[in-house]
Legacy VTK file of the C-alpha trace (Angstrom):
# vtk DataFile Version 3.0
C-alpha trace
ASCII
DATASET POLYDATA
POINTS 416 float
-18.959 -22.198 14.730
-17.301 -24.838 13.499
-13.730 -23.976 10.960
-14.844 -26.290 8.265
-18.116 -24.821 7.726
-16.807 -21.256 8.161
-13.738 -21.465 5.439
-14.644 -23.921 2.926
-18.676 -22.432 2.163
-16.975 -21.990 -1.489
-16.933 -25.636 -1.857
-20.485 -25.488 -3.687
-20.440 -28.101 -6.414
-20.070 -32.047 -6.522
-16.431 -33.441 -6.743
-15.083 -35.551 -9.522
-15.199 -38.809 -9.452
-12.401 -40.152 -6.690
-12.218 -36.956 -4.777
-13.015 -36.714 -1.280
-13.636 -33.922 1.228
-11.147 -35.064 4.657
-10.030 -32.621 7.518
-6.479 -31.162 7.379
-5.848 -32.928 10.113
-6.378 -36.462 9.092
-3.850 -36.033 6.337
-1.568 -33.560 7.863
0.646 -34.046 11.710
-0.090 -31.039 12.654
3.169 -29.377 14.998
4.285 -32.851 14.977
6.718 -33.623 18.357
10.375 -33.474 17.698
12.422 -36.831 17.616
13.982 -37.194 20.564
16.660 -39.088 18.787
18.223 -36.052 16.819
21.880 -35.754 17.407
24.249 -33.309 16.016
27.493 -31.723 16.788
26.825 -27.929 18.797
28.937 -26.332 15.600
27.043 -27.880 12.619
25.424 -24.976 10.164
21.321 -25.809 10.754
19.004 -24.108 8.443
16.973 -21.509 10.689
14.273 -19.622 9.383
12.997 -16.267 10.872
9.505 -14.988 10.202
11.372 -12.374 7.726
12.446 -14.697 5.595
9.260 -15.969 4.327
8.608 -13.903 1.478
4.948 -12.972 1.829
4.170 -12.480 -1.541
5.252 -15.792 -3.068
4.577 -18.099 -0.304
8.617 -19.045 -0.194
11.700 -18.828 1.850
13.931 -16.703 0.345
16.216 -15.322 2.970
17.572 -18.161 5.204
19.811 -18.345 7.779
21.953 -20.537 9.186
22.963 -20.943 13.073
25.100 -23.310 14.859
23.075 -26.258 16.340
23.985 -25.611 19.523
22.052 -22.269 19.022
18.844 -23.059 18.046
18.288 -26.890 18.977
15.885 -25.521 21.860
13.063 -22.747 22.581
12.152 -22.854 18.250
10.001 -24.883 16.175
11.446 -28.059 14.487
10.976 -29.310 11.266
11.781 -31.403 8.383
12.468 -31.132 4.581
8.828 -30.722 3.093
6.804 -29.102 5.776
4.542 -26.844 5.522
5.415 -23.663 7.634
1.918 -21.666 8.608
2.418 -18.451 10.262
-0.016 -18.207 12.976
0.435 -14.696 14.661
-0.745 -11.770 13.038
-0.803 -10.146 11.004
1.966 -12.516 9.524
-0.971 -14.490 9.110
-3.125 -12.824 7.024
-0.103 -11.512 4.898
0.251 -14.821 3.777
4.183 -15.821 5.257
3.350 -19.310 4.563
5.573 -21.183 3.288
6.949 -25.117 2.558
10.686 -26.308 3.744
12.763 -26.496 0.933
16.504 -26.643 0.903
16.987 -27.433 4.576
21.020 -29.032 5.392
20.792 -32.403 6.926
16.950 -31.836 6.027
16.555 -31.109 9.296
15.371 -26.719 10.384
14.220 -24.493 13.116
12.439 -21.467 12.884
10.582 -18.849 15.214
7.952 -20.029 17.256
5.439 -17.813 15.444
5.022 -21.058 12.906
2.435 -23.953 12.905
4.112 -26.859 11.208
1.904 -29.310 8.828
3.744 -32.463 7.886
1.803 -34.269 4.902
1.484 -38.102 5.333
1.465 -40.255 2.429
-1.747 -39.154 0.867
-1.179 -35.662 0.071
1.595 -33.739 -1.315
3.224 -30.491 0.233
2.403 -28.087 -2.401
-1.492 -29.159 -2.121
-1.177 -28.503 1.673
0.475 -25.374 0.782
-2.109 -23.963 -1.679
-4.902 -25.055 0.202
-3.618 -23.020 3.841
-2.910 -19.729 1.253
-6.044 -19.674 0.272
-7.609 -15.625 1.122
-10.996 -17.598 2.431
-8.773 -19.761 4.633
-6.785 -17.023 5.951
-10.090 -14.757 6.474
-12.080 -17.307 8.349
-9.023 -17.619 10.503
-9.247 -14.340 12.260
-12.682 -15.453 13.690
-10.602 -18.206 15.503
-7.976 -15.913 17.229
-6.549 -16.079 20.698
-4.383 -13.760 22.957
-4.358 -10.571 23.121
-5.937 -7.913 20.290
-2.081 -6.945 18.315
-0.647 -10.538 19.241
-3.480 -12.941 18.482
-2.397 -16.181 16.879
-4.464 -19.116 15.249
-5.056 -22.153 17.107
-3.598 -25.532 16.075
-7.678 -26.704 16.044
-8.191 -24.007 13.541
-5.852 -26.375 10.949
-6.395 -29.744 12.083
-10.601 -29.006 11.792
-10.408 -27.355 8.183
-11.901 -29.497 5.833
-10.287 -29.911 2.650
-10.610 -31.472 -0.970
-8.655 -34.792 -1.426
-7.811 -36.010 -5.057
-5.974 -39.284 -5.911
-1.819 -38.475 -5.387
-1.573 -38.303 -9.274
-4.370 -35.495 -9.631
-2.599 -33.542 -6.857
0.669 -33.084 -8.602
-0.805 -32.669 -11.713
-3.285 -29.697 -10.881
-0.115 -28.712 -8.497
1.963 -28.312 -11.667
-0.431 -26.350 -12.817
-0.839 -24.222 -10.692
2.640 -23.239 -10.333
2.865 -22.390 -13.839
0.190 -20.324 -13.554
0.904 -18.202 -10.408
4.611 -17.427 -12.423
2.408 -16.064 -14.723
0.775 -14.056 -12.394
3.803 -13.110 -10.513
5.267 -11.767 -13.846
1.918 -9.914 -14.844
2.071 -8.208 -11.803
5.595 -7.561 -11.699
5.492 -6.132 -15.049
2.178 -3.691 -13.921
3.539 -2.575 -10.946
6.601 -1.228 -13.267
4.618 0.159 -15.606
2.781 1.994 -13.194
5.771 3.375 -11.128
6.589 4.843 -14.583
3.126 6.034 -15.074
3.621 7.926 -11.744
7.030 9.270 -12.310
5.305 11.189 -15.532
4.024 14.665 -13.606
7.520 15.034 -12.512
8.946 14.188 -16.130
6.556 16.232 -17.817
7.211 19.295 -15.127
11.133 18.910 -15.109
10.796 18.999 -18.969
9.688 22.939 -19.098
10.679 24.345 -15.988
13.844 22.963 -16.360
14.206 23.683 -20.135
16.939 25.944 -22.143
14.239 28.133 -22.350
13.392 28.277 -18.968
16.457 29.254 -17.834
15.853 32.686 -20.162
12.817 33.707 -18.227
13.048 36.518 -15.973
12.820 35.658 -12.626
10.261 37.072 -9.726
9.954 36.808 -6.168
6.521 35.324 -5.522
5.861 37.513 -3.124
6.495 40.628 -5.518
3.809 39.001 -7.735
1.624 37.566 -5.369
-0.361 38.710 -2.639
0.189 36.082 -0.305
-2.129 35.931 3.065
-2.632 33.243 5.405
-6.039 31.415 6.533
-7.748 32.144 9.591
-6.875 30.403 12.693
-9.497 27.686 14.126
-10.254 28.084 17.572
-12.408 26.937 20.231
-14.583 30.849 19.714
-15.059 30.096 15.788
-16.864 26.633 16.487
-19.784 28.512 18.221
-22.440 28.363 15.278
-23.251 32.258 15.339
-22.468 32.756 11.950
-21.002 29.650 10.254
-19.488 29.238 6.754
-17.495 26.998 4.708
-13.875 26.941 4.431
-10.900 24.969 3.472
-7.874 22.904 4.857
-5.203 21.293 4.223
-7.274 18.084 3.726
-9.321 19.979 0.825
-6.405 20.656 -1.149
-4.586 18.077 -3.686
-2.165 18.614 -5.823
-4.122 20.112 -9.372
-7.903 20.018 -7.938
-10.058 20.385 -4.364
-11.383 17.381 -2.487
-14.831 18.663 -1.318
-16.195 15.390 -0.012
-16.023 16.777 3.611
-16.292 20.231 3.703
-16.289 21.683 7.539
-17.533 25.397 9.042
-16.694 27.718 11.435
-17.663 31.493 12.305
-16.148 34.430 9.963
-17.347 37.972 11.328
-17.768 40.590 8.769
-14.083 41.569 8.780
-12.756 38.359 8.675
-15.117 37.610 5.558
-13.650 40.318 3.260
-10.100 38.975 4.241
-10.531 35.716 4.203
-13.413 35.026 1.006
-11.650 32.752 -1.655
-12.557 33.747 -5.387
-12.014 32.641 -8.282
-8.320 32.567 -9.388
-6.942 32.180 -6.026
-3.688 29.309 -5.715
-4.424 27.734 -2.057
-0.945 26.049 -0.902
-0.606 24.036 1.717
1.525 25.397 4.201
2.326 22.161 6.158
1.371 18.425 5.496
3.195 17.896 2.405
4.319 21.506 1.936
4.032 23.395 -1.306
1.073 21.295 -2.667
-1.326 23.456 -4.801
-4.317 24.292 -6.232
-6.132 26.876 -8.443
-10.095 27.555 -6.697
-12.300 28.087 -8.935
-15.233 29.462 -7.282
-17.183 25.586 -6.338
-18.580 26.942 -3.464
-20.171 30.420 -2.929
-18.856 32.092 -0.575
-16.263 29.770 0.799
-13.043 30.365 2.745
-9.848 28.854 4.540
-8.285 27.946 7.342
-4.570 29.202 8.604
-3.566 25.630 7.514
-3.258 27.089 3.642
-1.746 30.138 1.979
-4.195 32.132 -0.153
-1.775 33.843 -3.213
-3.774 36.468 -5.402
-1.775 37.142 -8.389
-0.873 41.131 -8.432
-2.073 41.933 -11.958
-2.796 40.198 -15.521
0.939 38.941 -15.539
0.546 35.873 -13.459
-1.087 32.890 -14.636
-2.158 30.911 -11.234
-2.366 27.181 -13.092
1.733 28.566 -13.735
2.485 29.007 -10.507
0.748 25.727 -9.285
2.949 23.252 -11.610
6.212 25.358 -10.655
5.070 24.426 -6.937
4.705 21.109 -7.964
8.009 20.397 -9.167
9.462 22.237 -6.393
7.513 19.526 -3.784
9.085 17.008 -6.158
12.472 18.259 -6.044
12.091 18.601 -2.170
12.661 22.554 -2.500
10.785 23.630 0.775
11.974 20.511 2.801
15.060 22.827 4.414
11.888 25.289 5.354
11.021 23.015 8.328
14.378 21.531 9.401
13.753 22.829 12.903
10.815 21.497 13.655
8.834 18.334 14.040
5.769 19.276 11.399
6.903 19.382 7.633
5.649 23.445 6.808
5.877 26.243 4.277
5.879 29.563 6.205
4.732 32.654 4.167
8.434 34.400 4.856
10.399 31.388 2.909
7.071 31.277 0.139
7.920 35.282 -0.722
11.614 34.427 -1.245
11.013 31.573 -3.764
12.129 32.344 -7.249
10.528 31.566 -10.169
10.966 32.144 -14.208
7.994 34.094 -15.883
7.414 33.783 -19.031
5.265 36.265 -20.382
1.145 35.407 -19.694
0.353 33.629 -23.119
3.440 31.763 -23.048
2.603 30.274 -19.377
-1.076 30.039 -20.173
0.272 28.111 -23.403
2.582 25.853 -20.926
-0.583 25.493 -18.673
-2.569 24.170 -21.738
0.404 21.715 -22.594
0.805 20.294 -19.061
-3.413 19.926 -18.369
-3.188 17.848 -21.012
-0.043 15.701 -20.442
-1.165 15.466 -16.823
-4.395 14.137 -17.223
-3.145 11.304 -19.790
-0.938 10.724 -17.016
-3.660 10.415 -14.779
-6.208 8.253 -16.908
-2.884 5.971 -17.862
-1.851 5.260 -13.591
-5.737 4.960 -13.195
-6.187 1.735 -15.686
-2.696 0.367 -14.459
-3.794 0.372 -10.819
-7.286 -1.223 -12.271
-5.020 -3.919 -14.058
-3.234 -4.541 -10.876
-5.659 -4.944 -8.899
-7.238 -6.995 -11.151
-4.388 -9.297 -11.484
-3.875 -9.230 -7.594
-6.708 -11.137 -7.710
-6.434 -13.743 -9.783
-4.284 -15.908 -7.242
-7.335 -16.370 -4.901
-9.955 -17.680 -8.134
-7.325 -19.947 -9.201
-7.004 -21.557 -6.010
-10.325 -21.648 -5.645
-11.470 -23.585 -9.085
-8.095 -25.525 -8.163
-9.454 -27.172 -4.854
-13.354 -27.198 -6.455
-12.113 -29.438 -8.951
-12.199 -27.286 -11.866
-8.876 -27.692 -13.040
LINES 1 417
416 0 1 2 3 4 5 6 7 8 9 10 11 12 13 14 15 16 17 18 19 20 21 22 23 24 25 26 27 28 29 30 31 32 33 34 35 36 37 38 39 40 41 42 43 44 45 46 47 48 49 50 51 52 53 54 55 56 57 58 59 60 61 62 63 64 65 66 67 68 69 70 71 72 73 74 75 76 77 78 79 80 81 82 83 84 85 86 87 88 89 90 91 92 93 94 95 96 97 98 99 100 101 102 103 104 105 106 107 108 109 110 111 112 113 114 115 116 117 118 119 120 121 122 123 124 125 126 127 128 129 130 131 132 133 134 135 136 137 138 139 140 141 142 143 144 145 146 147 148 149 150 151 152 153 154 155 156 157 158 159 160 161 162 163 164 165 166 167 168 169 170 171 172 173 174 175 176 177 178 179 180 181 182 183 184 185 186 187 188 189 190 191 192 193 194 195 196 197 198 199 200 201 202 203 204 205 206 207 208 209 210 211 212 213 214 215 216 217 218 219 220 221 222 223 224 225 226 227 228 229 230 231 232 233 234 235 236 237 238 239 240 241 242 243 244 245 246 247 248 249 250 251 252 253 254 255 256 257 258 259 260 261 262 263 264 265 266 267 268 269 270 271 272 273 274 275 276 277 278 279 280 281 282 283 284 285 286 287 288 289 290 291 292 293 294 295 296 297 298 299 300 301 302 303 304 305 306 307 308 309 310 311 312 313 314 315 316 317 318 319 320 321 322 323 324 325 326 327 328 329 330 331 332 333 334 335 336 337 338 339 340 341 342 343 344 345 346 347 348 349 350 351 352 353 354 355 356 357 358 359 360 361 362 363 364 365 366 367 368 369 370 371 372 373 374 375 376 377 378 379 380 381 382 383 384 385 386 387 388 389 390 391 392 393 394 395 396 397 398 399 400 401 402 403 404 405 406 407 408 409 410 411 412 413 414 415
């Protein structure tokens, strides 16, 4: 398999005029040797530049350091002002911590080994090189090139020097270059500016739930143990006996239940005699909670699979009379997981859980029923505009995550 043929199969239309298709390593000294001639005092400051400081998102070096000569002169990589730094170990590579040597004192850095350096000649321009080695096609066809060992496999400098790559005159290269600097700002802003939006979009549920349970008015409720208005009973235990197939049904975990609504896209079974039916049969009305996992998170069943039950994972709370609206309870739970209410419930051990002694004690404000089924009505809604609003901001991003990639690519097609 050869790298050229592998990475570039985008390249699909005819060049413009002038253009020509050359291998990365005809225009590029690829880990160039060191000149032997360097000299500088042990104490001078030397721009040194650790894998961390490549900033993968941007492609730039934006944490620097600086070490004594003395320090770093041997054992790193070398380079000069205007290199292009390629991270070859993964998954550095594939997060893109590629980057070009800007800023460098004396012009002269170092760096960790983990880099492959690419020093343009005269024919091609840094940023080019740069934008060309980011590329997501580049970077994918690189993993079928790997050496060493599966966790700590690293390109190979024949990966670079064999990738073929579109040539324009200099002029064309710095001004499609330009171009495409202005127009991954853009992108950077457009996704900065999503990915705020949509870290407000997410902070609504908690907004919207802090906003009544919180409330004047909520402080006037009376309050109830939920264990004085719940019955509260705990799933059946899975065992090794309840996976022999003599009478198997349906049931829930922890996995099954979200926060608002029941993931049923892989629903397991195990053995319930005819005791352990009655006890353990989920109907409609019942709040699951989870009792470990992310503790406290809730949901109201509403009778999607007949007969279905649960495992000891979840606790099954029945409200104890007409007084209790379970959709209540559920967003009071929800703003308790929020406010990290149950976390002192498992300080003592090493798996987060919500035993059915500390979910009794929990006090809640009750309104009376048509006021909570009123405050259930307001918060359905609220939290599904919520949820449709994060859904087409995560769309957005994601569509503006991958813009980057189809720019490059029209940029080295010649479509720019």
């Amino acid at each position: 398999m050869s790298a050229q043929l592998n990475a570039n199969a985008y390249f699909t239309r005819e060049f413009p005029a002038g253009w020509q298709r050359v291998r990365l390593g005809e225009v590029c000294k690829i880990n160039p040797p060191r000149n032997g001639n360097l000299k500088q005092a042990s104490d001078v400051p030397t721009s040194f530049v650790p894998m961390a400081a490549v900033d993968e998102r941007l492609g730039l070096i934006v944490r620097p350091e600086t070490r004594p000569f003395a320090e770093v002169q041997k054992g790193y990589t070398f380079f000069l002002e205007g290199d292009v730094l390629f991270a070859k170990i993964t998954p550095c590579m594939q997060n893109g911590k590629h980057a070009i040597a800007r800023d460098l004192r004396d012009g002269i850095g170092f760096g960790t080994t983990e880099f492959h350096v690419l020093r343009p000649t005269s024919v091609i321009i840094p940023e080019w090189v740069h934008y060309f080695i980011r590329q997501p096609a580049i970077l994918r066809a690189a993993t079928a090139y790997f050496t060493g060992a599966v966790g700590q496999q690293r390109v190979p400098e024949t990966y670079l020097s064999d990738l073929e790559i579109s040539l324009p005159p200099l002029s064309e290269q710095k001004r499609i270059a330009a171009i495409l600097n202005e127009q991954m700002a853009a992108v950077e802003r457009a996704r900065a500016a999503a990915e705020a939006q949509l870290e407000s979009a997410k902070a609504l549920p908690a907004s919207y739930l802090r906003a009544v349970f919180n409330s004047p008015e909520a402080q006037k409720w009376p309050r109830k143990r939920i264990g004085d208005i719940c019955e509260i009973q705990l799933g059946k235990m899975l065992s090794p006996a309840s996976k022999t197939g003599t009478r198997p049904r349906p049931y829930l975990r922890n996995f099954n239940v979200q926060w608002t609504r029941f993931d049923l896209s892989d629903i397991l079974e195990m053995d319930f005699g005819d005791g352990e039916q009655v006890k353990f049969a989920l109907r409609s009305g019942d709040l699951l909670v989870c009792e470990g996992g992310e503790p406290g998170r809730a949901a109201v069943w509403e009778g999607q699979i007949e007969p279905c039950y649960y495992q000891k994972a979840l606790h099954r709370l029945r409200p104890l009379g007409e007084s209790v609206v379970p959709y209540f309870l559920m967003y009071r739970l929800w703003l308790g997981a929020i406010m990290a209410e149950f976390f002192h419930s498992h300080a003592k051990t090493t798996i987060a859980h919500l035993p059915a002694v500390r979910l009794a004690e929990l006090s809640v404000g009750l309104p009376v029923a048509n006021e909570q089924r009123r405050i259930v009505a307001n918060l359905a809604d609220q939290m599904a505009a919520a949820e449709r609003t994060r859904k087409a901001l995560e769309d957005q991003l994601a569509t503006i995550k991958k813009l980057p990639a189809a720019l490059l690519r029209r940029a080295f097609s010649g479509e720019v």
